[in-house]
C-alpha positions as CSV (number, residue, x, y, z in Angstrom):
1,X,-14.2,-152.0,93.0
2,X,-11.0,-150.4,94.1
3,X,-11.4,-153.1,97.2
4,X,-11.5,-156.1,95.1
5,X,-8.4,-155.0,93.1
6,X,-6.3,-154.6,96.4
7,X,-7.5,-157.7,97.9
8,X,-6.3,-159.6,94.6
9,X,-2.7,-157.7,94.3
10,X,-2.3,-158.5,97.9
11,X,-2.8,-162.4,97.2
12,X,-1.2,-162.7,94.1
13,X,2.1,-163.8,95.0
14,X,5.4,-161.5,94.2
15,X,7.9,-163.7,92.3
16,X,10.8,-165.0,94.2
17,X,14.5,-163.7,94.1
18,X,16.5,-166.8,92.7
19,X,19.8,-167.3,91.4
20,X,19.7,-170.4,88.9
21,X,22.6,-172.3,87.6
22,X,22.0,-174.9,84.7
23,X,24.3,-177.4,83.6
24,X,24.0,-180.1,80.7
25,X,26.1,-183.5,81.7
26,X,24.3,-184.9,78.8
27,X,21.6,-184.5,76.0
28,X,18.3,-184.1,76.8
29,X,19.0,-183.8,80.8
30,X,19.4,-180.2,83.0
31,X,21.1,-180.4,85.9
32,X,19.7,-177.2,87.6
33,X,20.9,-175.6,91.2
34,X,18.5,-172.9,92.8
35,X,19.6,-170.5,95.2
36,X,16.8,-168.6,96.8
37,X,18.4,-166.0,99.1
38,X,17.3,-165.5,102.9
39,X,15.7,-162.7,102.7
40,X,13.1,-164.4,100.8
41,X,12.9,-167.3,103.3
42,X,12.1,-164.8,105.9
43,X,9.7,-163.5,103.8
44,X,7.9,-166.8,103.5
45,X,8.4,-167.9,106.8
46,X,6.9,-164.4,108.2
47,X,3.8,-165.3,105.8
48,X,3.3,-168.6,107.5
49,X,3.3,-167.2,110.9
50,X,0.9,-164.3,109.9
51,X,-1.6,-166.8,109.4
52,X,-0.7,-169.2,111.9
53,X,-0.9,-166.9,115.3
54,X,-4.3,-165.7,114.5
55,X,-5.8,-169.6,114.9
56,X,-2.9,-170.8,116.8
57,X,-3.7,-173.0,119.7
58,X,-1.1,-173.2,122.6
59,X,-2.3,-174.4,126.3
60,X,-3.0,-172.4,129.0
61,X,-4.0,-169.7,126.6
62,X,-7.6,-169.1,124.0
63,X,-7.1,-169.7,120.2
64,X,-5.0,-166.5,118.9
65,X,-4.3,-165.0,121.8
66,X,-0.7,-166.5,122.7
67,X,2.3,-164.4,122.7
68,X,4.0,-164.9,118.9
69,X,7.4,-165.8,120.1
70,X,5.9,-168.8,122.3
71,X,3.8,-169.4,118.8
72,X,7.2,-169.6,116.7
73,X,9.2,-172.2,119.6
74,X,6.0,-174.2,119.4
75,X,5.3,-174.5,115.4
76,X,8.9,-174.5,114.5
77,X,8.6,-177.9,112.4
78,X,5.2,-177.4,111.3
79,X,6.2,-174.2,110.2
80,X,9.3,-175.1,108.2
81,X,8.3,-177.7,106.1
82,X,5.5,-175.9,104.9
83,X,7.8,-173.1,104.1
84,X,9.9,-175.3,102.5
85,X,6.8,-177.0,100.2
86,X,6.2,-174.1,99.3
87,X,9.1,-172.1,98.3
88,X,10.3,-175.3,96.6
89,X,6.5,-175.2,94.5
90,X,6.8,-172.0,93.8
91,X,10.2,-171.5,93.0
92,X,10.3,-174.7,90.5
93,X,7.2,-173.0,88.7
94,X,9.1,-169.9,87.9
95,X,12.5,-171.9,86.7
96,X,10.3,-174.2,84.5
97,X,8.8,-171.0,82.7
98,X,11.9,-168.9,82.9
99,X,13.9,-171.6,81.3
100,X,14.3,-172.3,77.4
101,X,14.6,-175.8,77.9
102,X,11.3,-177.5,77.4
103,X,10.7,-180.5,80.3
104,X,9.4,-183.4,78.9
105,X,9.5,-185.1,82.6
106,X,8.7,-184.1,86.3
107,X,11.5,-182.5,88.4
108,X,13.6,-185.1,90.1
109,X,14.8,-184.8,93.4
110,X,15.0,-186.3,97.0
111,X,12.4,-184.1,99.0
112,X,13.4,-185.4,102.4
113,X,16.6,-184.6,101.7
114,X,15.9,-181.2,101.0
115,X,17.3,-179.2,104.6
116,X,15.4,-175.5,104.9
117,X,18.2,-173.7,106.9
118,X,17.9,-171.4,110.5
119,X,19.3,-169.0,109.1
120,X,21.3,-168.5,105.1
121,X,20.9,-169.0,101.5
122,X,18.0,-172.2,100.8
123,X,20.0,-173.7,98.0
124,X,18.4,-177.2,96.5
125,X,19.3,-178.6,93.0
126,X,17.2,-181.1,90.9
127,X,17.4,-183.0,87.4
128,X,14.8,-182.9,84.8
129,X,14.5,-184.3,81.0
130,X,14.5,-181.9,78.3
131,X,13.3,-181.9,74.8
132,X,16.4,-182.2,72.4
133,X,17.3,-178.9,70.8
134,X,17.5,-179.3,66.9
135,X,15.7,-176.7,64.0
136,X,12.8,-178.2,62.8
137,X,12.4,-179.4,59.5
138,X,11.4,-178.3,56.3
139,X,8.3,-180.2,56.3
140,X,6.0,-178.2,53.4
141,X,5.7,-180.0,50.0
142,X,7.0,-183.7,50.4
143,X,6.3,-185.7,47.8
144,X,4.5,-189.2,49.3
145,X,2.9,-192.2,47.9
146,X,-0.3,-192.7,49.8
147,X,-1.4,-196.6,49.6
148,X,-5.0,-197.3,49.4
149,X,-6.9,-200.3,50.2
150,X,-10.2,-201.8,48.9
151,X,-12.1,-203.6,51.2
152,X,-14.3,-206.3,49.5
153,X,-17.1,-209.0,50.7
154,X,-13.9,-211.5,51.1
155,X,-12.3,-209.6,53.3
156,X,-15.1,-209.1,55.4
157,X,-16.2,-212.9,55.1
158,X,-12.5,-214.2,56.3
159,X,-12.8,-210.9,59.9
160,X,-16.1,-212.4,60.1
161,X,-14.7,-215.8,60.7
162,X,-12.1,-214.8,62.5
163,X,-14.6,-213.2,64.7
164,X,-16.8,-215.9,65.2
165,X,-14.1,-218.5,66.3
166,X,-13.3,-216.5,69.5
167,X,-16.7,-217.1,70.4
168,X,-17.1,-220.8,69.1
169,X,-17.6,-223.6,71.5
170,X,-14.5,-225.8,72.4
171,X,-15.2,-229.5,73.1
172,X,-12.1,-231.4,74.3
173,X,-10.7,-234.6,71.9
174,X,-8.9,-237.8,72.0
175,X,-7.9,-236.4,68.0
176,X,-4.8,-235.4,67.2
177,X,-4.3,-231.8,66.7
178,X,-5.5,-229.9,63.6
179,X,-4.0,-226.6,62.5
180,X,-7.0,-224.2,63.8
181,X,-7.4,-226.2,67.1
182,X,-7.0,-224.8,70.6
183,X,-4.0,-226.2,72.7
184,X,-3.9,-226.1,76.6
185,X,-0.5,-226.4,76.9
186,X,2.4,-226.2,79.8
187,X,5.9,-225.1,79.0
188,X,9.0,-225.7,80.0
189,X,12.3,-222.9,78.5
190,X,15.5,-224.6,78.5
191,X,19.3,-223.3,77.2
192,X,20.8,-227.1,77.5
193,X,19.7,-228.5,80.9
194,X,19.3,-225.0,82.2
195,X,15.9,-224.2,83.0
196,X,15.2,-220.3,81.7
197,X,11.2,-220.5,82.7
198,X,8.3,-222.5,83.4
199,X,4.7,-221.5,81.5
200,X,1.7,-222.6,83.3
201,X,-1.8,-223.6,81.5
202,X,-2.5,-221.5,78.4
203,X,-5.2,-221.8,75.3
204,X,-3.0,-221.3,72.4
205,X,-4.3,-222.0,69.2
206,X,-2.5,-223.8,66.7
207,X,-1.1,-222.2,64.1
208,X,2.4,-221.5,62.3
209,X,3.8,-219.1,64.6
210,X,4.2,-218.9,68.4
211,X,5.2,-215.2,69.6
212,X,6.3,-214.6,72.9
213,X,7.6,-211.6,74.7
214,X,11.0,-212.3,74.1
215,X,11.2,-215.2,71.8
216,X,9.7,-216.1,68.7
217,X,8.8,-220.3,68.1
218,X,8.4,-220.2,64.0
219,X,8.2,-224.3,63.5
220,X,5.8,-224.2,66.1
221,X,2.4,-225.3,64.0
222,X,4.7,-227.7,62.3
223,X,5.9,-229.5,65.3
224,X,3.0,-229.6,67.2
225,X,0.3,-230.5,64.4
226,X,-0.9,-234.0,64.9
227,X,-0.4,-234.1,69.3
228,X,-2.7,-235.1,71.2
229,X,-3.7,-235.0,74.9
230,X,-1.2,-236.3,77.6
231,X,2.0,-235.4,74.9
232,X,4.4,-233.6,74.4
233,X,6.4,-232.1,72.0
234,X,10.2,-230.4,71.9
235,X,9.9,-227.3,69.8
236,X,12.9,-224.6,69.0
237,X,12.5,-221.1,70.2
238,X,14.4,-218.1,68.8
239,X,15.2,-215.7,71.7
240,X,15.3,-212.0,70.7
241,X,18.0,-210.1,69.5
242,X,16.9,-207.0,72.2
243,X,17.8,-209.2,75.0
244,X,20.4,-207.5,77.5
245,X,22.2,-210.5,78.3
246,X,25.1,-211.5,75.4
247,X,25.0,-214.7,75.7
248,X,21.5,-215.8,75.0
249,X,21.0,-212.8,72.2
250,X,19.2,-214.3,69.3
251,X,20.1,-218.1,70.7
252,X,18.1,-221.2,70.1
253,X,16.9,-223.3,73.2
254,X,14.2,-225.3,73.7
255,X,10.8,-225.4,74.9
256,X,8.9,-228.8,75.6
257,X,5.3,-228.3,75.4
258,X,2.9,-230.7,77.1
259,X,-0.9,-230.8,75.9
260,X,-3.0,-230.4,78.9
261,X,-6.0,-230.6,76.6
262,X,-6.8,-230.3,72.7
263,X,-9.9,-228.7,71.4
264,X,-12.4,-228.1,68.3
265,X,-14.0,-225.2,68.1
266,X,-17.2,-225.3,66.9
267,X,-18.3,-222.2,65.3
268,X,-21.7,-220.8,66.4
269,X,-24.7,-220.0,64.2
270,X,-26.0,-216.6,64.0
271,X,-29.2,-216.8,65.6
272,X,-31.2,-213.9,66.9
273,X,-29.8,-214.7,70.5
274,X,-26.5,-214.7,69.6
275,X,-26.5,-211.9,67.5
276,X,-27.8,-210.0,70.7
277,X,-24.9,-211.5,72.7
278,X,-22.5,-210.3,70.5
279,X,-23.2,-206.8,70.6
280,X,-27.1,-206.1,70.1
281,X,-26.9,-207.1,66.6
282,X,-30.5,-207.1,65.1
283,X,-29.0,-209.1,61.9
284,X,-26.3,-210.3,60.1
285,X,-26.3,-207.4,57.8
286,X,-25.7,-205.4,60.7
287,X,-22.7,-207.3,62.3
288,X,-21.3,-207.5,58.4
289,X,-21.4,-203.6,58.5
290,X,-19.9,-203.6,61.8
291,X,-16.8,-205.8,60.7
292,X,-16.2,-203.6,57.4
293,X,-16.3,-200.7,59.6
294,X,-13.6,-202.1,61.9
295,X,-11.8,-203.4,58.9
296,X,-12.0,-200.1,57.2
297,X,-10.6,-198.3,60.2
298,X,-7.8,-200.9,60.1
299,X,-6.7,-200.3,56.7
300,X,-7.3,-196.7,57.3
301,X,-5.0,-197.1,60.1
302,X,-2.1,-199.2,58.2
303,X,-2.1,-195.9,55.5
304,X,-1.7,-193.7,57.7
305,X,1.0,-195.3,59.4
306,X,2.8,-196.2,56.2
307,X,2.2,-192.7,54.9
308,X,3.7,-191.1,58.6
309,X,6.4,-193.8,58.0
310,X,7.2,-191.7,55.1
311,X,6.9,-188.3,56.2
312,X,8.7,-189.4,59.4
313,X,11.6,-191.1,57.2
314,X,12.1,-187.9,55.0
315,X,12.3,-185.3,58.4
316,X,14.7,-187.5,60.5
317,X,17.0,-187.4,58.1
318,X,17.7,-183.7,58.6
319,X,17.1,-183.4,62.2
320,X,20.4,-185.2,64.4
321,X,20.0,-185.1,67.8
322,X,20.8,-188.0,70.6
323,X,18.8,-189.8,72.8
324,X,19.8,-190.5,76.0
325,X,19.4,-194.4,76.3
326,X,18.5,-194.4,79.7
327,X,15.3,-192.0,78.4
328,X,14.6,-194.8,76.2
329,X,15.0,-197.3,78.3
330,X,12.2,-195.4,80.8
331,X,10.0,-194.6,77.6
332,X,9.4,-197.9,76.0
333,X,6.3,-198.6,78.4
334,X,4.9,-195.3,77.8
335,X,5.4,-195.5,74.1
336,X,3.9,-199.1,73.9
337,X,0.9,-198.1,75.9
338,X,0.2,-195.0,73.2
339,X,0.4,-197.2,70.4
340,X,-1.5,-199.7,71.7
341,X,-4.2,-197.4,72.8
342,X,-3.6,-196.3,68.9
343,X,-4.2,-199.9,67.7
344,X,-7.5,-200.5,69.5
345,X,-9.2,-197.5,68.4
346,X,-8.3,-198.4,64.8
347,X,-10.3,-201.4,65.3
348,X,-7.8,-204.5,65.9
349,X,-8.8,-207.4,67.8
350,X,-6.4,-208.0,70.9
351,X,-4.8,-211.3,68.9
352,X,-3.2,-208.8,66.5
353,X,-2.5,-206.3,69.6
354,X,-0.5,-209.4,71.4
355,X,1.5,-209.9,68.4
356,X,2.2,-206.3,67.9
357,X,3.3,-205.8,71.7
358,X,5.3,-208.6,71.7
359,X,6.9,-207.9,68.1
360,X,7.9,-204.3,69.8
361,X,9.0,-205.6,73.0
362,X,11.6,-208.0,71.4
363,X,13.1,-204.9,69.2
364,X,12.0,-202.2,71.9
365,X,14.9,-200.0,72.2
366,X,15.2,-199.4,68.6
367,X,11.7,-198.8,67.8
368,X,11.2,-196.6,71.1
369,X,14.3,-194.7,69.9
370,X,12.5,-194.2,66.6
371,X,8.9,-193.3,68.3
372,X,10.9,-190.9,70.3
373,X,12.6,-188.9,67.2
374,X,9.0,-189.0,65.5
375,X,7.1,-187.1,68.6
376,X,9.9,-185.0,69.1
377,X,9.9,-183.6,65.7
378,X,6.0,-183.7,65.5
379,X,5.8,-182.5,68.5
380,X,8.0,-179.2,67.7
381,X,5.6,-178.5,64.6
382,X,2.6,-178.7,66.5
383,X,4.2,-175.7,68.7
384,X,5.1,-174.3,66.4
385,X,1.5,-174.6,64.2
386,X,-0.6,-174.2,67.6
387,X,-1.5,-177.3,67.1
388,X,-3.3,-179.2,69.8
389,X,-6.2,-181.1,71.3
390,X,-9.6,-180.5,72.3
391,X,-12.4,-181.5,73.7
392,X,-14.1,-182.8,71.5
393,X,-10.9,-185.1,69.9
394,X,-11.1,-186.8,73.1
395,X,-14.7,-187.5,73.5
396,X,-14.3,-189.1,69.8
397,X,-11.1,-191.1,70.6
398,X,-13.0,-192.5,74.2
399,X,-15.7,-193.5,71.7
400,X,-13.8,-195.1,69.2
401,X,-12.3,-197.5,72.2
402,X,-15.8,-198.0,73.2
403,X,-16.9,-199.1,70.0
404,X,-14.3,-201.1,70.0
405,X,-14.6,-202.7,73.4
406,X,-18.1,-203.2,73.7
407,X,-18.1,-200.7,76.8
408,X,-19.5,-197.8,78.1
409,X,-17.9,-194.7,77.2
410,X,-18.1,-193.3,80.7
411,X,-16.1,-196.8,81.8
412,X,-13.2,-196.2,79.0
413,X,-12.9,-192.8,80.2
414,X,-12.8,-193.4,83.7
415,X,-10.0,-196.4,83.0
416,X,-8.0,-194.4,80.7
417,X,-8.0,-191.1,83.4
418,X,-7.4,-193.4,86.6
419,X,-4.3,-195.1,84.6
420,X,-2.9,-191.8,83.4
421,X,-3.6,-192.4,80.0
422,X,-5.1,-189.5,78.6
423,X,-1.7,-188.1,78.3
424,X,-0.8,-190.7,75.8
425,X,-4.1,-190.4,74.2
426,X,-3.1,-186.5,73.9
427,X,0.2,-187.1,72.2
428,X,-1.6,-189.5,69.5
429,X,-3.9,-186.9,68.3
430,X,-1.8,-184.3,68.2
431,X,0.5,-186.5,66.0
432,X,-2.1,-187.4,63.9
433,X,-3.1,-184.1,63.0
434,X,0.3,-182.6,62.4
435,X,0.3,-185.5,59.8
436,X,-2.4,-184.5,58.7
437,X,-1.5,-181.2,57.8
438,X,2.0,-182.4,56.3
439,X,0.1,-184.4,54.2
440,X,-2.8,-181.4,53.1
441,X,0.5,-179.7,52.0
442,X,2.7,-182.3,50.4
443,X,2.1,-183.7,46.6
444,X,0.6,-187.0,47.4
445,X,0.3,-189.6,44.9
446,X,-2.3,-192.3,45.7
447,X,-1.7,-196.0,45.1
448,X,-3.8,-199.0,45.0
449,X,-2.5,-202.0,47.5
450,X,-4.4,-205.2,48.6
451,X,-5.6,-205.8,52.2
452,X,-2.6,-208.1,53.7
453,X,-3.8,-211.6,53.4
454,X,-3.3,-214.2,56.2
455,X,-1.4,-211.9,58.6
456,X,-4.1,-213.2,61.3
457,X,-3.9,-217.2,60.6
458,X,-0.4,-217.6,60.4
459,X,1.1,-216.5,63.7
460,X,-0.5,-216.6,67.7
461,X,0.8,-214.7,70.3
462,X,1.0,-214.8,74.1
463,X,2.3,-213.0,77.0
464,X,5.2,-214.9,77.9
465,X,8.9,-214.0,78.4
466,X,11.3,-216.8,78.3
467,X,14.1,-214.6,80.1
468,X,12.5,-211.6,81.4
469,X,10.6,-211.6,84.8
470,X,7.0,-212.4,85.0
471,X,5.6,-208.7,85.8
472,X,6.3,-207.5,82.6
473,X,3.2,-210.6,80.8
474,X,0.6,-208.0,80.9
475,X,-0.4,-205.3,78.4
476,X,1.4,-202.5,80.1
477,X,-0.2,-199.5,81.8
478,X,1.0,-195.7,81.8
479,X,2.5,-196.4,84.7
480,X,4.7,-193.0,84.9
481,X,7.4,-192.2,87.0
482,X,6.4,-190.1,90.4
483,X,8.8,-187.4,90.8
484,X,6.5,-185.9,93.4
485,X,8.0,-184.6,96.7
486,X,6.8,-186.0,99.2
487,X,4.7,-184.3,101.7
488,X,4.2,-181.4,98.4
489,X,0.6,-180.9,97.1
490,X,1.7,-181.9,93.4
491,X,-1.4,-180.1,92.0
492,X,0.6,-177.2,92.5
493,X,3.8,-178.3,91.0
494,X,4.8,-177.0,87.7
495,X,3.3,-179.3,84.7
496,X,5.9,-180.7,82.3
């Protein structure tokens, strides 16, 4: 026994002598300088060599057997930068924990740059974002109005519809266009006889409302009803207020749209087969229940954000802090991702998702700024309430999406991991439970609203942007910044 507890003291690792400077050159960003003295260095670098020379390799002599001094000239480099990895793992571990700042990002520095000196101090400095510092606030008792909603056969007979008309069959016509009809359509973005971007063939179906990634058309059902194939139409297009560039800001240009193609949709039956198709459906009964449910989770959904809208509403009003805006310039992906991921486990269709992502990206700096103030406060009461997630919230999230999706649970899991989602998933049900406990202790008054009526049929959405470049079309992934050195095993770094 006594063996066992020697063996472990020797390889638990003593902490590392470090003088640490932090400065603040702005909110929510440490500057941080480390200075590990050379005694320490030595002590690393005789570590390495310990178990080095044992297995070391040198010609003209048998595995562990060469002189140490020929071992050391030989395995200088090797030698160094792994000294170097890992004093620089280790030491950013201990400055991460000794530190009251909280890190809300990786640490961010060159590693190649990084010199490990013969013989001196090893001083390296890095840059990290920081959760704002601000006393939470008084968040017991809040008096809320909690809207409820009803949902009745109507509302499920107008989803169901809704539902049934992705799936209809499109047959091409010589009529002219009908509000309801599918449109293959080109597009042409031009400020005067400036061309701002081309769109190539897309299925847009006709309705009031065009919304684009950076530009909103809202005569578009009303110019375009009535073409037909082979013409073409000039409609006005509002581009966003959020743009960077001052000039085009909220300016009207013009788009000429050119009908590749018009279609009818013919809505299918619900036969056996196609209730099978659809998602193993044994009757209609059983896709009606299916639509309430996703209905229900919707209006479940808009509550609770128009109750957190309120609770957030009443706590941001006592807790100033600023926000950096280059950290919410680098957040809006990452915040659009979580509420997206947000949106399809509460049972929307990906129509309303498009409309949603590209009503955010047009406005994104405000409403990231405002996401950012919510998590930040929420995420100080869950600290402070040991509030977090388990297990089990995730396997029920995964299978909400999968519901959703009409995938395996296995597949949404592997998608959301490989992408670095499950980070974002994290954040949402933490948030959602710290809710919920503001709301278990606030006086909530309970009020009867109607299910929003139309919201679907008036407005279609694709991803387009009129200024911006074309990588930024797609839903966006959790594509997150690596701030991993290079050559470092980052499974070892410390987690922010």
């Amino acid at each position: 026994m006594s063996t066992d507890v020697e063996t472990a003291a020797d390889n638990e690792k003593k902490p590392i002598q470090l003088d640490v400077s932090v400065e603040s050159p702005q909110a929510c960003l440490r500057q941080v300088v480390v200075k590990i003295p050379q005694s320490e260095v030595e002590r690393y670098r005789e570590d390495a060599f310990s178990e080095l020379v044992p297995e070391a390799q040198v010609p003209g002599f048998r595995a562990g057997r060469a002189p140490r001094k020929l071992v050391e000239k030989q395995f200088k480099d090797r030698i160094g930068d792994q000294v170097k990895g890992a004093l620089l793992m280790d030491s950013l571990a201990q400055v991460t924990e000794q530190q009251e700042f909280s890190a809300i990002s990786e640490p961010d520095f060159d590693y190649e740059s990084i010199e490990l000196p013969d013989s001196g101090d090893f001083v390296y400095q890095f840059s990290i974002e920081v959760r704002p510092d601000f006393d939470t606030p008084k968040w017991e008792g809040l008096e809320l109005t909690k809207p409820v909603e009803d949902i009745g056969e109507a509302d499920i007979d107008e989803a169901l519809e809704r539902v049934l008309s992705r799936y209809g069959k499109s047959e091409a016509t010589d009529e002219p266009a009908e509000m309801g009809d599918t449109l293959l359509l080109t597009a042409t973005f031009k400020d005067g006889d400036n061309v701002l971007s081309t769109m190539d063939e897309e299925r847009i179906k006709l309705q009031g409302t065009l919304s684009l990634s950076d530009a909103m058309a809202p005569k578009f059902g009303e110019t375009m009803l009535g073409i037909k194939e082979g013409e073409s139409r000039d409609v006005e297009v509002v581009l966003s207020d959020g743009l960077e560039d001052e000039d085009l800001k909220g300016k009207t240009v013009t788009a000429t749209f050119v009908a590749v193609e018009v279609y009818k949709v013919q809505m299918p039956e619900l036969t056996p087969t196609f209730l099978e198709e659809l998602g193993d459906f044994e009757s209609e009964d059983e896709l009606r229940s299916f639509v309430k449910d996703s209905l229900t989770r919707q209006a479940d959904y808009r509550t609770q954000q128009a109750v957190r809208g309120e609770v957030v509403e009443k706590l941001t009003g006592s807790a100033e802090f600023e926000l950096p805006p280059n950290l919410v310039k680098r957040q809006t992906a990452r915040e659009l991702e979580r509420k997206i991921l947000e949106l399809r486990r509460s049972g929307f269709a990906e129509d309303d998702i498009r409309r949603f992502v590209n009503a955010t990206r047009q406005n994104a700096q405000a409403s990231t700024e405002a996401a950012l103030r919510e998590h930040f406060i929420l995420e100080q009461i869950a600290e402070e309430q040991e509030i977090d997630a388990d297990a089990g919230d995730f396997d029920q999230e995964v299978a909400l999406i999968a519901q959703q999706s009409d995938q395996p649970e296995r597949r949404v899991r592997a998608r959301l991991e490989k992408s670095g989602q499950m980070d974002a998933l994290r954040n949402q049900i933490v948030e959602r439970k710290v809710i919920e406990l503001i709301v278990e202790k606030a006086k909530v008054t309970e009020e009867k609203v109607d299910s929003p009526k139309g919201e679907s049929d008036d407005s279609f959405a694709v991803y387009h942007s009129v200024i911006a470049s074309a990588d930024e079309e797609a839903i966006p992934e959790a594509q997150y910044e690596d701030n991993t050195p290079k050559g470092v095993d980052d499974s070892k770094l410390p987690d922010a």
